[in-house]
N, C-alpha and C positions, 0 to 999 in steps of 0.2 A: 803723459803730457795733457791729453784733451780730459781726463778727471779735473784736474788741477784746474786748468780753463774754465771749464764746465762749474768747479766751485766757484770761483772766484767771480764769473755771470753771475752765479743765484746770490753771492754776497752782495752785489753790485745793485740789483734786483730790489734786493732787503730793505740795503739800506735805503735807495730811490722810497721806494713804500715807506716806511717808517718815516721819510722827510715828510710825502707829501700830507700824511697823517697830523704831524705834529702840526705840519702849517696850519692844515685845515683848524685843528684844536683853538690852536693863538688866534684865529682869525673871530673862530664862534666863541671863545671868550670875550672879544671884545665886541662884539657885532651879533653872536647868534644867530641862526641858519640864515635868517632873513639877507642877512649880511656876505654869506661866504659863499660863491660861487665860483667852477670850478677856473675860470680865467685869474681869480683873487687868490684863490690854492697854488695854483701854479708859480703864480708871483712872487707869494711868501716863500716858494721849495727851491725859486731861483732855476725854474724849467717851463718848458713849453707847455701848455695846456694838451698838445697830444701827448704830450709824456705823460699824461696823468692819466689819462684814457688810456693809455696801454696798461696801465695800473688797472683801474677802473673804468670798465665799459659804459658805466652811465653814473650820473652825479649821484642816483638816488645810492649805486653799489658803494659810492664813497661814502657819501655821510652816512649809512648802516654799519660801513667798518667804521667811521671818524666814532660814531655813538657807542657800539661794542668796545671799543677801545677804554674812551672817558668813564661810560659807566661798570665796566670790571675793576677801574681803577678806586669807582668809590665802591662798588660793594668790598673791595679787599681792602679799605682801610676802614670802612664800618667792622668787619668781620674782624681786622686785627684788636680794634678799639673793646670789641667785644668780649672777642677772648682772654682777655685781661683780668676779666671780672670774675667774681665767685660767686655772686646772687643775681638771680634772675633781675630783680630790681636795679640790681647795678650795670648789669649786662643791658636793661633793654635802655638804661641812661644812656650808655656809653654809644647805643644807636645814633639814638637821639642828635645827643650832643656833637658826634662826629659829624651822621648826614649834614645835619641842620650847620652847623658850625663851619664846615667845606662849603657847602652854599652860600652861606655867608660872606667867605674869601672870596668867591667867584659868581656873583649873583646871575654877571649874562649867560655863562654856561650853565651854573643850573637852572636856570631856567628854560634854555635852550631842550637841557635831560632830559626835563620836566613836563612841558606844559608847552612849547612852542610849538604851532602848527608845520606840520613836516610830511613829506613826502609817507603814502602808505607802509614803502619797506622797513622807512627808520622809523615811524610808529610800530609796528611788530615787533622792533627791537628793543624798543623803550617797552614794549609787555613783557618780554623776556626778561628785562632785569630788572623790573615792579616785583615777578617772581621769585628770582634769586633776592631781594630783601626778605620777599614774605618768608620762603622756606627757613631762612638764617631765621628770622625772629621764632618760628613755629617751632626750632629746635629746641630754645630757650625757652618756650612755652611749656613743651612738651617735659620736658626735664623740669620746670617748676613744680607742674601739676604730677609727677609722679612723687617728687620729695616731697611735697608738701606746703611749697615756698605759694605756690600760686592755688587757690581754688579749681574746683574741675573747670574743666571747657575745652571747648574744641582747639587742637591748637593753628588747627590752617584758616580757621573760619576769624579767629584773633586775630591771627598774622596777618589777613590777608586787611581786614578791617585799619589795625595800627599804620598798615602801607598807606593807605587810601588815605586814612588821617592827616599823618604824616606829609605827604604829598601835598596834601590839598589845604593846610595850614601853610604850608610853604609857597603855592604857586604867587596865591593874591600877593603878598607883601614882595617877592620877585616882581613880580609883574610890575608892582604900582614904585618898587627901587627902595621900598621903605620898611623891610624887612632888617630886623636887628637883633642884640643879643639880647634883648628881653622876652624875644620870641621864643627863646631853647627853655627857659622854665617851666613858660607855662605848657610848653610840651609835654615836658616829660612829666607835669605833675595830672593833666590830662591822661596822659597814654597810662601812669600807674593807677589812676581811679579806675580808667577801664580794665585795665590789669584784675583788681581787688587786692594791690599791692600797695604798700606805703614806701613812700622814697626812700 
């Protein structure tokens, strides 16, 4: 009998966590950190602002999960978009055109991912998944320049260079709201010159 109990607390547990995550998410879609605070989180989860604190001992441990959260979800649709492809040139499009393309659906959160000023913890987090892009790209480097598809080169020092790019072609037009889909071309015809690839 106290198993049973016992599971049915930590499902209870879960799903409280999972609420106040997705609230938090909804809120920094439309508002970004500046916006979401954790009296605002509690509101959207439909619970008391100590219920969140039992969750999360300080705002900064929320929005690190709130960021880990959002941004596994875009490297795993980059990654899926990726995997699709059979040339390295189509592979790092399909980057591209996903990141960039998902920003686009949600300018204030990615920019929020991106480039918003935020607590020390959830910047260290936002470095952690600048990494997991570069690596996924670096693989597709890597595997270019062995078949032959890409010239030699380093493949982490590309990777990590296509991120920065990437990133920082993205923040300004976020920023200023005026980011569109004429921005995803000239990306990717940028990112394949640095390549020494043709679209």
């Amino acid at each position: 009998m106290a198993y049973r109990s016992t599971e049915r607390v930590k499902a209870r547990l879960s799903a409280s966590r999972e609420r106040i995550i997705a609230a938090a998410l909804e809120i920094m879609a439309g508002q970004g950190y500046a916006g979401c605070s954790v009296a605002a989180v509690a509101g959207r989860a439909g619970m008391a602002t100590g219920s969140v604190y039992r969750h999360f001992p300080t705002k900064a441990d929320l929005f690190a999960e709130v960021f880990r959260t959002a941004s596994q979800r875009e490297v795993d649709a980059v990654a899926r978009a990726a995997a699709l492809q059979a040339t390295v040139a189509k592979q790092v499009s399909a980057v591209i055109e996903t990141f960039s393309g998902r920003a686009l659906q949600s300018p204030r959160l990615a920019y929020a991912l991106l480039a918003e000023p935020v607590d020390p913890a959830v910047d260290a987090e936002r470095l952690v998944f600048r990494r997991a892009y570069a690596e996924l790209i670096a693989g597709y480097v890597a595997a270019g320049v062995a078949s032959g598809e890409l010239p030699p080169q380093d493949p982490d020092v590309t990777a990590t260079a296509l991120v920065g790019a990437l990133a920082e072609a993205m923040v300004g037009p976020l920023a200023a709201g005026v980011a569109g889909p004429s921005t995803i071309p000239s990306l990717i015809t940028f990112i394949h010159r640095a390549l020494g690839v043709s679209p």
